[in-house]
Every structure is written in C-alpha cells, then in structure tokens.
C-alpha positions as CSV (number, residue, x, y, z in Angstrom):
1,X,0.0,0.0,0.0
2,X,1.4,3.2,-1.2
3,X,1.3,6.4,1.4
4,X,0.9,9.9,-0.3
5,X,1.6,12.6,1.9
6,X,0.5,15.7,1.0
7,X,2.4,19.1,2.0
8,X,0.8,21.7,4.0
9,X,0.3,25.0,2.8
10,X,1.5,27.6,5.0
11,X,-1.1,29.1,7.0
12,X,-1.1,32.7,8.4
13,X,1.4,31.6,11.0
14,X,4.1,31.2,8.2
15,X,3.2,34.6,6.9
16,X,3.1,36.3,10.2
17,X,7.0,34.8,10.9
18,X,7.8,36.7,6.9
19,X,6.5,40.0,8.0
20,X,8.9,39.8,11.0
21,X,11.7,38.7,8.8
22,X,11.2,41.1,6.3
23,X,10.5,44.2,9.0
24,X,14.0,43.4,10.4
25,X,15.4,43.8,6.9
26,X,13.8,46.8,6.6
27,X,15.0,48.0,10.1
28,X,18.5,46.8,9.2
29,X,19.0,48.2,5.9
30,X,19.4,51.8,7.5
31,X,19.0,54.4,4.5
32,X,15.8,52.4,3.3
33,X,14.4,53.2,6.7
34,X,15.4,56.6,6.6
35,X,15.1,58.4,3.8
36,X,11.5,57.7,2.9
37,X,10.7,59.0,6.0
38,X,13.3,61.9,6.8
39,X,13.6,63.0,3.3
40,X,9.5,64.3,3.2
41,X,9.9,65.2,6.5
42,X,13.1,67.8,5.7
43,X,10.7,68.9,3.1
44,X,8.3,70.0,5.5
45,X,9.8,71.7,7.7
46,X,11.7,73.6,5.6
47,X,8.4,74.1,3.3
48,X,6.1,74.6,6.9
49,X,7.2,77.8,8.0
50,X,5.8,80.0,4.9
51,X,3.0,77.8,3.8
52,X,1.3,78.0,7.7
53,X,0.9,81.5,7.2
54,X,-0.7,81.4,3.5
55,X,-4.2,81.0,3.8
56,X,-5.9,79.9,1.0
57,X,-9.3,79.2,1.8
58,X,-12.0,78.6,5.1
59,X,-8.7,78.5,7.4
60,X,-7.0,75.8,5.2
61,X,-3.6,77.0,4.2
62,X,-0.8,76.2,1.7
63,X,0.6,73.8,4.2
64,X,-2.6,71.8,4.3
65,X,-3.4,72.0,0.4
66,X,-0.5,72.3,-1.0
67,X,2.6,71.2,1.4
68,X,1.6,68.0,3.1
69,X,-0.4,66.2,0.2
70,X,3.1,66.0,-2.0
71,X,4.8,65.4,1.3
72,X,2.8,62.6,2.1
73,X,2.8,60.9,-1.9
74,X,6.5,61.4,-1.9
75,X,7.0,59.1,0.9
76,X,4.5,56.6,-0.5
77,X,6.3,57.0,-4.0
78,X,10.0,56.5,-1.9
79,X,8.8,52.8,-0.9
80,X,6.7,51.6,-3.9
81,X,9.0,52.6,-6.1
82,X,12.6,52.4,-4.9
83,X,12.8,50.5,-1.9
84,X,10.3,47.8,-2.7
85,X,11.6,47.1,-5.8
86,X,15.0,46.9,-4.5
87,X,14.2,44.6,-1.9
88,X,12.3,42.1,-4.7
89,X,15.5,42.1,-6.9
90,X,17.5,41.2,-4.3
91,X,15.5,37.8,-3.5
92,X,15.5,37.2,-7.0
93,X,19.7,37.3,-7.4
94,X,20.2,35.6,-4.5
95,X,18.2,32.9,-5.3
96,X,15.1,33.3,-2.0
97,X,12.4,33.1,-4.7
98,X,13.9,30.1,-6.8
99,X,13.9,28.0,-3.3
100,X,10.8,29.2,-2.1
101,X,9.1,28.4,-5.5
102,X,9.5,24.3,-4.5
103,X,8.4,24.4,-0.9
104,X,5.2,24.8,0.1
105,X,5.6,28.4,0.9
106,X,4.6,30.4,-2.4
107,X,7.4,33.3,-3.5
108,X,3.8,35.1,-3.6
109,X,3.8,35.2,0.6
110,X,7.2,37.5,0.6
111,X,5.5,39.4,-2.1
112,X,2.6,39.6,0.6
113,X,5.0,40.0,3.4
114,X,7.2,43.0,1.9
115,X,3.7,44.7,0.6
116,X,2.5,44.8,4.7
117,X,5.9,45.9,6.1
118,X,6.2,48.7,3.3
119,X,2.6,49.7,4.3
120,X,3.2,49.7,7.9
121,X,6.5,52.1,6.8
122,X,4.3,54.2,5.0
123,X,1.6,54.5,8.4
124,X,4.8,55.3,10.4
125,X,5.4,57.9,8.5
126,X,2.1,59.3,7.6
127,X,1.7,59.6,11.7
128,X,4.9,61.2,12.4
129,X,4.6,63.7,9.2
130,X,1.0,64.1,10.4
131,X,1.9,64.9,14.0
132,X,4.8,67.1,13.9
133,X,3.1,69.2,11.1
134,X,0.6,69.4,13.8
135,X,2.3,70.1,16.7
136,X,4.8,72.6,15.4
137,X,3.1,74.1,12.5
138,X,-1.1,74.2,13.4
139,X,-1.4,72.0,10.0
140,X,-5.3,71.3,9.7
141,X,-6.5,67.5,9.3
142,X,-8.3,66.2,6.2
143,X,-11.7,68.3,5.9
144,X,-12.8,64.6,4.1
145,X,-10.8,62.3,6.1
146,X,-12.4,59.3,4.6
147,X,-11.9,60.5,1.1
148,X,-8.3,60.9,2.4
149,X,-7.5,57.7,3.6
150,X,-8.9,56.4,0.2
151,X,-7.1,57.9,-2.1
152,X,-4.3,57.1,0.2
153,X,-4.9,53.9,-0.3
154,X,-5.4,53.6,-3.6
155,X,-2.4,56.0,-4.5
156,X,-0.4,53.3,-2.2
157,X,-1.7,50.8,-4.8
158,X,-1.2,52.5,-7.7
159,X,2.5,53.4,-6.9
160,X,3.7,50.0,-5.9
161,X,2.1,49.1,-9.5
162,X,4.8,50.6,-10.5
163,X,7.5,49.6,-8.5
164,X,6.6,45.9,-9.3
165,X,7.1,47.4,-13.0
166,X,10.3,48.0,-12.1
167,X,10.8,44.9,-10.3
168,X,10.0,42.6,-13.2
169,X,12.3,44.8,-15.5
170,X,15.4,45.4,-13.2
171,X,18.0,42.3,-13.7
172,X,19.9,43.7,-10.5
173,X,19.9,45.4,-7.3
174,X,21.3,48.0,-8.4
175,X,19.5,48.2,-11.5
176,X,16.3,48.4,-9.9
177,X,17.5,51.3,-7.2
178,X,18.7,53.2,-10.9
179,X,15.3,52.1,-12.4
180,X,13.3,53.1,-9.4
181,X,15.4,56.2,-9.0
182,X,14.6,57.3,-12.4
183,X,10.7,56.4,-12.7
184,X,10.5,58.3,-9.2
185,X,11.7,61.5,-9.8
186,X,10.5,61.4,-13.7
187,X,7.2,60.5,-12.2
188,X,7.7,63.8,-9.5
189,X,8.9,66.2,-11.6
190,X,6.2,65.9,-13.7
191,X,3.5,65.6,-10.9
192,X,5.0,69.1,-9.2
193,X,7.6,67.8,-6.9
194,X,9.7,70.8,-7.8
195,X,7.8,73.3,-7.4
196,X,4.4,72.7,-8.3
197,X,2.8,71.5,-11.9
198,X,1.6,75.1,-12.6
199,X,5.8,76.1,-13.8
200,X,5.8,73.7,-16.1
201,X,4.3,74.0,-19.9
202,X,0.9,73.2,-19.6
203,X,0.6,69.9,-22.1
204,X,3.5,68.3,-20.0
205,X,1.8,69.9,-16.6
206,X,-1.7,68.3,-18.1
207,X,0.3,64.9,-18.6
208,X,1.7,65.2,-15.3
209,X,-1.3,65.6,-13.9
210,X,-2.7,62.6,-15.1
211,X,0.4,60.3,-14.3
212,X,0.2,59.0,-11.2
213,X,2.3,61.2,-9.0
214,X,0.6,64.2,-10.2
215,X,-2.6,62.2,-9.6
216,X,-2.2,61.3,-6.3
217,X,-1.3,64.4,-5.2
218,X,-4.4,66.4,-7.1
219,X,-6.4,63.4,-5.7
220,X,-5.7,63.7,-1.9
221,X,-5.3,68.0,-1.8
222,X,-9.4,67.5,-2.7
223,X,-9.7,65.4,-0.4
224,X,-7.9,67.7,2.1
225,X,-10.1,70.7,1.2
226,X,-13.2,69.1,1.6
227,X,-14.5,69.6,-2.2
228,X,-15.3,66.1,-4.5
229,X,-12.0,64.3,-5.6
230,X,-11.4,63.9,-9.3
231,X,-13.1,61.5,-10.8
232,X,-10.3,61.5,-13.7
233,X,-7.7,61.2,-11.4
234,X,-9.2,58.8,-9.5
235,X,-9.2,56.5,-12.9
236,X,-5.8,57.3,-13.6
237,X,-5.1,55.7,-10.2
238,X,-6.8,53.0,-11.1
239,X,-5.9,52.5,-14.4
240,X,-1.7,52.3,-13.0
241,X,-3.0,49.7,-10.5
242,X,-4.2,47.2,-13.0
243,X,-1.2,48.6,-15.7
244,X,0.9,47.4,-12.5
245,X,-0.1,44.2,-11.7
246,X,-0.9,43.1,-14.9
247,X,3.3,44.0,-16.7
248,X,4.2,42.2,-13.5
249,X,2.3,39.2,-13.8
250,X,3.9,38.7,-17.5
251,X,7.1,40.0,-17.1
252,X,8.2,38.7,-13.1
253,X,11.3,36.3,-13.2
254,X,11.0,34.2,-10.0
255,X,15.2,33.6,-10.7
C-alpha cells in the first residue's frame, strides 16, 4: 500500500513569521528606513514655516493644500517605487524566490510580506509627518478624512504598481534602485515635486497631472479641502493599479 503525503500549505502563521523577517530587513537596511521617512519630512519643515501663514481658503492653508499632500505621496512614492523594488530584486539574485518556489511556501507570501511591512512604513510615516506638522506648525486634518485615507490607499496601490514594473524589469539590485530612481523623480517632476505643476508648460503639466504622481497628489489636496476628488484622477489611479499588476504578472522572473 502506497502512502501519499500531502504538503501543507502555510497558513497565516508562516506569513506572520515573513513579516517579521522582512520588517528586520527593513530596520537593518538603515537608508531604506530613513530616507522615505526623513527625506519628506526635511521637506516639510523647511516648506512649513511659509505655507502655515498662507491661507488659502475657510482656514486651510498652503501647508494643508498644498505642502503635506506631496509630502505625504512622496513618501509613499519612496517605498513603492525604490525600496520595494530593490528589496524584490535582491531575492530574486540571491536565489530566495527560486527556493521558495519548490516548498510549500509560495514566493507570492514575501510578495505579501514585503507589501504589509512597506505599508506599515508608510503609516509610520504618515503619523509622524501628520503629527509634527501638527504640533509645530497648526497643520489642519483632512476636511474629508475618509476620502483621504482612500485615495491614500489607492495611491499606495497605484505606486507599488509601479515599483513591481520595475521589479520585473530590473536584472539587479542595483538596477532596480537606478530604475526606481529614475521612474521616481521622472514620475515627480512631472507631478510638481519641484515646485508645483503650474511652472511647467501646460501639455506636459496636463500629462503630469494625469500620471500618477501628479494624480495622487491632485487626488488627496481634494480630499484635504473638503470639495469632490477627481473622478479622472481617480481612474488614472486605477488604471496604474491594473497597468501594475498586470506588466508584472507577465514579465516577473522568479530567478
């Protein structure tokens, strides 16, 4: 009589023990904890100061409409799109996919793994933004907060669509910190990281716009005022997500 054992699938047990593994790479790789944090933050306070004092409508000011929406996007964009991708690429060279792909663990649970530790980055950093713009500066919350934490959400989605672009694309590390470097401040510049879309020409300010930096931001400073987000930009954010998962899901080497 022949015995056929069948292997378990991990269960949420298994995936609880790869968020903890990949939250200490995160917490050991010291600029990728950082940067996506301090680098927004240096932009706020050094943006804060001014914008507090500019008000631009029913006591919201340029620091609630203008400042802390990009501030906010730019640290989501910093972890979909550079360190994220990064992270991916590096299982892939050193071979952690390849293994995982023949045990009963799916390579899919440390794409589910990396996704929750990069979202509870991006909360971290969302509270401490939130708090010391705040605290120090008077910044207003969210007129719509609801509408907020939507397009928050969705703008999360939307830019780690395209870091897993960059992901299936990047045969290296390095390549995908050059790639991701590139697509994020391509994706910025356009979306009025420096400086706002309004100093650009207005077809590549309309482009930006609809891209989904530019989105995002446009997306959550309606949200933040109160008045009915984009519908347009909204799609746009969409539209990325499924661009995203899609290029990945025919382009991802597992090795």
């Amino acid at each position: 009589m022949t015995l056929t054992v069948r292997a378990r699938r991990p269960g949420i047990r298994s995936l609880l023990l790869l968020i903890v593994s990949e939250g200490k790479m995160v917490v050991r790789d010291t600029a990728g904890l950082i940067v996506p944090i301090g680098l927004p933050l240096l932009i706020l306070l050094t943006s804060a100061g001014s914008a507090g004092e500019h008000v631009i409508a029913n006591g919201m000011t340029a620091l609630d409409l203008y400042v802390l929406p990009l501030v906010l996007v730019i640290m989501v964009a910093t972890i979909g799109i550079i360190n994220m991708p990064s992270f991916l690429a590096y299982y892939r060279r050193s071979g952690i996919l390849r293994r995982l792909a023949v045990t009963p663990a799916s390579p899919f649970m440390v794409l589910a793994a990396q996704a929750i530790v990069s979202a509870l980055q991006i909360i971290a950093g969302i509270a401490v933004a939130s708090t010391v713009a705040a605290l120090a500066f008077g910044a207003n919350p969210p007129v719509d907060l609801a509408a907020a934490l939507g397009v928050l959400a969705l703008a999360m989605a939307a830019l780690y669509g395209v870091g897993l672009i960059v992901a299936a694309i990047a045969p290296t590390p390095n390549a995908a910190v050059a790639l991701g470097l590139v697509a994020f401040f391509a994706l910025g510049a356009l979306g009025g990281m420096f400086g706002g879309r309004e100093a650009l020409p207005d077809p590549v300010a309309e482009v930006g716009g609809w891209l989904p930096f530019g989105a995002a931001v446009e997306a959550l400073t309606a949200a933040w005022a109160g008045v009915p987000v984009p519908i347009g930009q909204l799609l746009s954010l969409g539209i990325t997500v499924v661009i995203g998962a899609v290029t990945a899901a025919l382009l991802f080497r597992w090795e």
